[in-house]
N, C-alpha and C positions, 0 to 999 in steps of 0.2 A: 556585692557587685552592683554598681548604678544599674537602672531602669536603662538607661541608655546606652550602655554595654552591650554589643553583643553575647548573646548565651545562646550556643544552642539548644540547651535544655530545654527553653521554653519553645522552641519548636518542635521538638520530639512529643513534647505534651501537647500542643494543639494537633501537631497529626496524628497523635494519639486519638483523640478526641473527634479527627474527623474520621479517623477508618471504624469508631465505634457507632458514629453516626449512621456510618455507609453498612456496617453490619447490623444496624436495626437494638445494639445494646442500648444501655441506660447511660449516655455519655455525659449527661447533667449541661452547665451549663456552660457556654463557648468561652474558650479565652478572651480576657481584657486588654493585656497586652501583650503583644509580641511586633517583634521588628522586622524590618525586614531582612534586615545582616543575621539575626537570629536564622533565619534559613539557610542564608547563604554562607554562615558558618556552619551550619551542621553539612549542610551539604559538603563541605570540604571537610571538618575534622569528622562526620559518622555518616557516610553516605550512604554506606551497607543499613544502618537503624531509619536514615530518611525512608530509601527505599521501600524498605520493609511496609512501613505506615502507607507510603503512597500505593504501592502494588494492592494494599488490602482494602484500598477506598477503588482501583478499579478495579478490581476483579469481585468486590462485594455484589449480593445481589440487589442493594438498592444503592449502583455506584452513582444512582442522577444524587440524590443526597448529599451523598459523599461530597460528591463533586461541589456542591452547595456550599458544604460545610468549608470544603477548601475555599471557597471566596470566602467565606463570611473571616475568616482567622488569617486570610491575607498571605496566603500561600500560594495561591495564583500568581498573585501579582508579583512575588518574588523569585518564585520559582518558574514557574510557566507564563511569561507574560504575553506570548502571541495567542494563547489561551484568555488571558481575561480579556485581551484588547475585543473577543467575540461578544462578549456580553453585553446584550442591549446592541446588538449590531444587526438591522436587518437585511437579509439578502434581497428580497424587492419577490421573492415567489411566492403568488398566491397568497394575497396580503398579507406580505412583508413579513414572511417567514425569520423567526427569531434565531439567528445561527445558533448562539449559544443553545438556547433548548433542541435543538436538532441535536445537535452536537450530543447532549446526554442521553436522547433516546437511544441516538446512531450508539452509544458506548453501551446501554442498558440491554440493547437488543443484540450486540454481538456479542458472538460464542467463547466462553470464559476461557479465553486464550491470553496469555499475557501482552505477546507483542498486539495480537489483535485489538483488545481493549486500549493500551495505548495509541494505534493508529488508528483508531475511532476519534478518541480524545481530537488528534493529533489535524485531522485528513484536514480539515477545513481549515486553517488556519489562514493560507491564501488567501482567502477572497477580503480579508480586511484590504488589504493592498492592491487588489485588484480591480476591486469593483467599477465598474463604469454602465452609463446609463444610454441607449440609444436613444436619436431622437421621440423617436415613438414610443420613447418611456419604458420599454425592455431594458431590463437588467442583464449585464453579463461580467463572467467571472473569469475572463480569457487567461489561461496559462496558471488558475491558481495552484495546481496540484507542483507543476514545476517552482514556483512561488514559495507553497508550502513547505518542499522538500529541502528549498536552501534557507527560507526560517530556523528549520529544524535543526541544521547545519549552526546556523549562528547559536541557536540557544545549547546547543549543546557545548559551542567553545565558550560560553558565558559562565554556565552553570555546571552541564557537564554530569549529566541524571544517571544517565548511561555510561558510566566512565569505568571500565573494567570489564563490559558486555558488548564486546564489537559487535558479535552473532544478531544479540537483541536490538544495539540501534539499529544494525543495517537493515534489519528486517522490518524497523517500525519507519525507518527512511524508505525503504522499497515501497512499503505498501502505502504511506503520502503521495509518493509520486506517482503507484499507478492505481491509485483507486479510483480512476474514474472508467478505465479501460472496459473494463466485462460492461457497465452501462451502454458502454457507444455498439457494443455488438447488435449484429441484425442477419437476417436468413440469409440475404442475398453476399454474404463475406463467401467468397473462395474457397474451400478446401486449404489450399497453399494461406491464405489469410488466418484459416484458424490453428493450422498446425503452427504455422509461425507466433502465435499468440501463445499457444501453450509452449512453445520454445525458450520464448522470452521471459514467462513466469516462470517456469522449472519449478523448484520444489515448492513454490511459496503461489502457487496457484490455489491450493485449497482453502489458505488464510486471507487470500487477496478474494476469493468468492464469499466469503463469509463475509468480510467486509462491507463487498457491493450490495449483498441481501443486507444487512443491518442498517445500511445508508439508505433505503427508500421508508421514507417516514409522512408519506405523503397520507393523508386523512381519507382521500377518495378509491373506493374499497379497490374499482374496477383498474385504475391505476397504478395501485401499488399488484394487483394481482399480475397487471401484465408486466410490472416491474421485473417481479419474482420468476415468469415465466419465462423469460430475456435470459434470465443468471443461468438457468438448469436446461434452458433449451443450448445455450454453450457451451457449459457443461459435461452436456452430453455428446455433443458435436466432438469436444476436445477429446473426450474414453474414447469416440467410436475410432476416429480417425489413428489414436495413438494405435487401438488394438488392430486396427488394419496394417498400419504400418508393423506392427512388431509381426504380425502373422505375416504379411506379405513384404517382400523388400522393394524398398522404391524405384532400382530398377531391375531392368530385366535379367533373368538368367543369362549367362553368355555373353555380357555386355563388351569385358575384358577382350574376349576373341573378337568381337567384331571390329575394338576399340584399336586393335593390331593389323586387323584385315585391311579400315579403311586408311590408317596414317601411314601405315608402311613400317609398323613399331615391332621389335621384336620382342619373347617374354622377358620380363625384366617387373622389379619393385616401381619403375615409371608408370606402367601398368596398375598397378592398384593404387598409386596416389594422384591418377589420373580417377580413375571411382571413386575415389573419395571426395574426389574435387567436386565431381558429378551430385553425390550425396550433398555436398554442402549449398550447391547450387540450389537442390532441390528445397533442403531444408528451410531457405533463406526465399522460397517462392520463384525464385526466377525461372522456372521450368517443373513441369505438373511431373507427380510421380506414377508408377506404373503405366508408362508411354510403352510401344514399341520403339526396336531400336534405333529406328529413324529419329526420331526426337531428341537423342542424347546427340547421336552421330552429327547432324547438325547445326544444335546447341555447341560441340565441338569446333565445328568449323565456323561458325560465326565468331568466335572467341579465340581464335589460335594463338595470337599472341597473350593471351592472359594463362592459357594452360601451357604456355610453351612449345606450341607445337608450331612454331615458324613462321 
């Protein structure tokens, strides 16, 4: 077969060769040639054997190497390209923080989770596209996570890494889009602002806080500590609150009778999918939970026409 043929083989060997790197073995020395249809054919005819290599350069414990070695052998650039486009790209933070090396710390330091070490990889990839500079020479990155998230989107119908793991993309898409979220928390959020938060994460709140700790790579001790302090002081906000709510219900006992007393309603199923409505309301912040029953009662009447009640 010409040198100019696509093979996969000779991809398989260099990500051979980079997951050996990233595991610290004796990987000798990097390949000479490989193409880049060499990937983009293995990736179509042995995606299960690509994967394999790739998963074991991130989840290695020295994946910044790894990661290395996949530039060096040119599997970035075929496979992940909104990935190399980081390299040598700087963000303008605290002079001119190099995304790419953020980017390997951000994967080195998260917890050897798979989707998670991909959405380390992954989180940044926006701000190539985003970047703009204020007058005053402030750097900002407006909207990269949203940016990133439909990146991910294209490179996936290109290449297509995740092609037979919906569970896995969707989780390494989730957590592109909201990894910047647990950052922006602060004391003064609502009650209804942090329940609503852990609402909107659901089950993928523990890999989406791991993320946010592994994303502050800042050099200044006192900074990254109150970084770290931000993630667990929400953290805990989100346990206290859930285990309030599961011990106590948001609303009041008797809400039903009253809920009949004041519309004129008799017992009936409209009755409890009237509470529920209530519940939803609350869940969604529009209304604080364990009120007395004035506060639902005219939460009710301010809304009749949305609960149907005339």
């Amino acid at each position: 077969m010409s040198l100019q043929e696509p093979n996969h083989e000779r991809a398989l060997e260099a990500l051979e060769w980079a997951a050996k790197e990233a595991e610290g073995g004796s990987a000798g020395a990097p390949p000479t040639i490989v193409l880049a249809d060499d990937y983009r054919r293995a990736a179509e005819l042995v995606l299960p054997d690509l994967r394999v290599r790739l998963d074991r350069v991130m989840m290695a414990t020295d994946a910044e190497r790894g990661l290395d070695a996949l530039l060096t052998c040119g599997a970035l650039s075929a496979l992940l390209p909104p990935v190399k486009e980081m390299v040598g790209f700087s963000d303008g933070e605290w002079r001119h923080k190099d995304v790419w090396k953020h980017t390997k710390q951000v994967v080195r330091q998260a917890t050897a989770k798979l989707e998670v070490r991909w959405a380390a990889l992954l989180h940044d990839i926006g701000k190539v596209k985003t970047r703009s500079i204020a007058p005053d020479g402030e750097v900002h990155f407006f909207g990269h996570a949203e940016v990133g998230a439909r990146m991910f989107d294209r490179m996936e119908r290109r290449v297509s890494l995740f092609r037979g793991e919906p569970a896995l993309r969707d989780a390494v898409r989730f957590l592109i889009l909201h990894h910047l979220r647990a950052s922006q928390y602060s004391a003064d959020w609502t009650d209804s602002a942090v329940r609503r938060f852990g609402r909107e994460m659901g089950d993928r709140l523990p890999d989406l806080l791991c993320l946010s700790r592994a994303d502050i790579t800042t050099k200044r001790p006192e900074r990254r500590r109150k970084g770290l302090q931000q993630i667990e002081d929400l953290a805990l906000r989100v346990a206290s609150i859930a285990e309030l709510d599961a011990r106590e219900p948001p609303l009041p006992s008797g809400i039903g009778n009253e809920i009949m007393r004041v519309f004129g309603l008799p017992p009936s199923r409209r009755i409890g999918e009237l509470k529920s409505a209530l519940e939803q309301a609350v869940a969604a912040g529009e209304v604080p939970p364990h009120e007395p029953f004035e506060t639902y009662l005219a939460f009710l009447e301010q809304n009749r026409a949305r609960f149907g009640l005339g």
